[in-house]
C-alpha positions in Angstrom: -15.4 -5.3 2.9 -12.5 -3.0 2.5 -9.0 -4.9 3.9 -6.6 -2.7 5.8 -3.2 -3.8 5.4 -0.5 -2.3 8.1 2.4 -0.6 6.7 5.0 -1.8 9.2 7.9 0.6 7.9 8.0 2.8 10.7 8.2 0.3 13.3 11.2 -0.8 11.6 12.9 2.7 11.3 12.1 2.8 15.3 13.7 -0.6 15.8 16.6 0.5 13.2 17.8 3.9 15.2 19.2 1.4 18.1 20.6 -1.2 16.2 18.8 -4.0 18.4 15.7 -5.8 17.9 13.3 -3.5 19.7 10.4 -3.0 18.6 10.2 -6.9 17.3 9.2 -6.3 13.6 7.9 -9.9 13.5 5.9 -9.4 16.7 4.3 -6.2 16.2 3.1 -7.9 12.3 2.0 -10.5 14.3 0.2 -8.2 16.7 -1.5 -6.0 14.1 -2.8 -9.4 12.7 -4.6 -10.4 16.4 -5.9 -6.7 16.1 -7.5 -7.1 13.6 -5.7 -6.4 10.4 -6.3 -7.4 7.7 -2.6 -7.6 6.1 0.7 -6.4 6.4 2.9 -3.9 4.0 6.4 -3.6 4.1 8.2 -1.1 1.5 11.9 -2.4 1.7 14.4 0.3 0.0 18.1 -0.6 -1.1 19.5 1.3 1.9 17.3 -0.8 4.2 16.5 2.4 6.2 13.8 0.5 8.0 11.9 -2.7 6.8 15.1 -4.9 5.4 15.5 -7.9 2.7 15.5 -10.5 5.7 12.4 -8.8 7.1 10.4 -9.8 3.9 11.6 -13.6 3.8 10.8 -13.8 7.6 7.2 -12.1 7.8 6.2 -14.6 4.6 7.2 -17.3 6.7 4.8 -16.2 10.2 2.2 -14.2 8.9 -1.6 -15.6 8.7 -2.6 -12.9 6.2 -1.8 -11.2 3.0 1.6 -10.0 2.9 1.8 -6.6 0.4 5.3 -6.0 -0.9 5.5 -2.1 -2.4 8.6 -1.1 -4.2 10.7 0.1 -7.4 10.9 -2.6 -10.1 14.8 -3.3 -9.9 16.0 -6.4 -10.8 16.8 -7.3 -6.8 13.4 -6.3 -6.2 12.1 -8.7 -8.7 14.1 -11.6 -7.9 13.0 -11.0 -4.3 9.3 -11.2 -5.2 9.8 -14.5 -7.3 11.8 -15.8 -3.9 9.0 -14.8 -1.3 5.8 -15.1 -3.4 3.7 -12.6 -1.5 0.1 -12.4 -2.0 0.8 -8.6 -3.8 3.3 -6.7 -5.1 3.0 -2.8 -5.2 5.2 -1.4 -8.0 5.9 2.2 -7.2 8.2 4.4 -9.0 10.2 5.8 -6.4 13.7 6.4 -7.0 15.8 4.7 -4.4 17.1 7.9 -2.5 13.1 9.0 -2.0 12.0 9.9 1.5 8.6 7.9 0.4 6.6 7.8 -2.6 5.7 11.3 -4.2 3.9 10.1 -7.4 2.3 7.6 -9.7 3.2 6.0 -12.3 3.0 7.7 -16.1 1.9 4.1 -17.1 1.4 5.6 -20.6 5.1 6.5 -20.8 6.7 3.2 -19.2 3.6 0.8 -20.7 6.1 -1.7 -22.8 8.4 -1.9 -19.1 5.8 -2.2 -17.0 4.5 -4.8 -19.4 6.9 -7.2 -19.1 7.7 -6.7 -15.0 3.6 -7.5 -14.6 4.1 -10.6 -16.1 6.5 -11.7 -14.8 5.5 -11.2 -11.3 2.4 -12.7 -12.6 4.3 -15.6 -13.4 5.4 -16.6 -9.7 1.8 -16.5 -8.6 2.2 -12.9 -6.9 -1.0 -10.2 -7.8 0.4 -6.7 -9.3 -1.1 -3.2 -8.7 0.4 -0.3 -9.9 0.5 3.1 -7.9 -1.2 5.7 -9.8 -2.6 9.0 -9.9 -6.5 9.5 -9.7 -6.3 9.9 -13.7 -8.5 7.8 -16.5 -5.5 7.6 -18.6 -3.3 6.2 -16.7 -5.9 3.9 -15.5 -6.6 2.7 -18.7 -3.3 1.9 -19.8 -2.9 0.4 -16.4 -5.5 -2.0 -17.5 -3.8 -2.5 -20.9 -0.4 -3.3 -19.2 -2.3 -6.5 -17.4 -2.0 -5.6 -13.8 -4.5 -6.7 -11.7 -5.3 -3.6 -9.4 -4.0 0.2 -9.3 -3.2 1.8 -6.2 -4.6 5.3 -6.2 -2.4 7.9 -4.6 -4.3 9.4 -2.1 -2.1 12.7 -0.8 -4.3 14.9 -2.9 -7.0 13.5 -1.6 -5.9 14.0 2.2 -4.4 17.6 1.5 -7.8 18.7 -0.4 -10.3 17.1 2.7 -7.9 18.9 5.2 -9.2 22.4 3.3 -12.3 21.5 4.0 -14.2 20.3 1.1 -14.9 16.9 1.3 -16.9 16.1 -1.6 -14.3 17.7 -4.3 -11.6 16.2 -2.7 -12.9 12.8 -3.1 -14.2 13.3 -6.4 -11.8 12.6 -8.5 -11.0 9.5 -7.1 -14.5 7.7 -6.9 -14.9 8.4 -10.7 -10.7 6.8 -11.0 -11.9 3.8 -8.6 -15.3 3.6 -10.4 -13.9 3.3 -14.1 -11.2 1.5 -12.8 -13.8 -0.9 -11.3 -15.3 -0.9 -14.7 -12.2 -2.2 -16.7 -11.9 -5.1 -14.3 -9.1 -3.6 -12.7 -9.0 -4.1 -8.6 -9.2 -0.8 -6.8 -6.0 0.2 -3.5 -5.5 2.9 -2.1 -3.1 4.6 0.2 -0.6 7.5 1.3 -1.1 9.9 3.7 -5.0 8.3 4.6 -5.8 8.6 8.4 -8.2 8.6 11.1 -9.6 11.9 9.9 -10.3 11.1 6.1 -10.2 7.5 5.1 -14.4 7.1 6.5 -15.1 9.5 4.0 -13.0 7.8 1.4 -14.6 4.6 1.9 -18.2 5.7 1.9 -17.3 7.3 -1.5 -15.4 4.5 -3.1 -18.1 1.1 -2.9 -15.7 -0.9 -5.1 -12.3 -0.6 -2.6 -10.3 -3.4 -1.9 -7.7 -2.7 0.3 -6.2 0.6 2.1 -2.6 0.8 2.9 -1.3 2.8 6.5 1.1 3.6 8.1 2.9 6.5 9.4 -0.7 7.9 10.3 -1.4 4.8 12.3 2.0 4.4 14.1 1.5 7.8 15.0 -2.2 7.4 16.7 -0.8 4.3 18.2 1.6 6.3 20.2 -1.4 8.4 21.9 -4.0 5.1 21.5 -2.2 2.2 21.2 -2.2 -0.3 18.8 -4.9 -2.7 19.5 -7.6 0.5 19.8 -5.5 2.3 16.8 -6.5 -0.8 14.5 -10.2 -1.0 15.8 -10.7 2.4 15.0 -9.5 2.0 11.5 -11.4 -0.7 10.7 -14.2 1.0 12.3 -13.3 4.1 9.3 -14.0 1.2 7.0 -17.7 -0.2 8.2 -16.1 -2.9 10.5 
């Protein structure tokens, strides 16, 4: 079965914008968890903006389920995975001033880098995917590099179903997911997925592991709230 892990960023930003602790990051991860989901993604960024360093140590220390930790490789980043140990590790290559990730990585150009981050990650016990485009090439050298799944970046995806053609918008990322499947490589996705389009996306992708939301969810919540916005997901994904 497909996992859905909650992207928690936004209730950060809300809880940020006041300068107090409300909404209760901790409590809403915990929430999300009795829910139903089936982990929790933070994306901390150097200006802490919303999720923050301390947020990461504390959710490791509560949560129940995978913890997924996206971010740029910097050294602080690093040193913060080896620290917390979360189940996964997200490597995107987002500069730090980004409003949130707008590309994969050219895992062709920055294979020797990349090389050496995976491994070490590896090294503290923490699994590595690798956000990437819905292209072979980058796949494969994904592979080659020694991660252990690939995110696929799934805005083309959502911007191509919202023009109403399912089937070629999805296209090119079943055959990514399937050869990606093929090289041993664990399949992610996430980025702009919602209660719309991410059915279709798991009916056309067997071999998914996990789906990362967020913003799409926090919004529904607003309108269903959270307990119902979770069962609906997971009711996207067969469950």
């Amino acid at each position: 079965m497909v996992h859905l892990s909650v992207n928690i960023n936004k209730i950060a930003l809300i809880r940020n914008s006041r300068g107090h602790n409300l909404p209760d990051v901790l409590q809403v991860a915990q929430d999300c968890i009795r829910f139903g989901a089936d982990g929790i993604t933070v994306h901390p960024r150097p200006d802490e903006r919303h999720v923050r360093r301390q947020d990461v140590y504390d959710l490791k220390a509560i949560l129940s389920v995978e913890l997924n930790v996206e971010g740029y490789p910097s050294e602080s980043f690093l040193r913060m995975i080896e620290e917390v140990q979360p189940a996964q590790a997200t490597l995107v290559p987002d500069p730090p001033q980004a409003l949130t990730s707008n590309a994969g990585w050219d895992t062709v150009r920055y294979k020797g880098m990349l090389a050496e981050i995976t491994a070490r990650i590896q090294a503290a016990g923490v699994r590595t995917s690798l956000f990437v485009a819905p292209d072979l090439e980058m796949i494969e050298a994904a592979r080659e590099i020694g991660a252990d799944r690939i995110e696929l970046y799934t805005e083309a995806f959502a911007a191509a179903y919202d023009q109403g053609d399912p089937a070629a918008a999805v296209e090119p990322y079943a055959r990514s997911a399937a050869y990606a499947h093929a090289l041993g490589l664990g399949v992610n996705a996430g980025h702009d997925l919602n209660l719309r389009n991410l059915a279709w996306l798991a009916q056309h992708l067997p071999m998914l592991d996990e789906v990362s939301i967020g913003h799409a969810l926090v919004c529904d919540a607003l309108y269903l709230g959270l307990e119902e916005t979770i069962r609906r997901y997971q009711g996207c994904l067969g469950k």
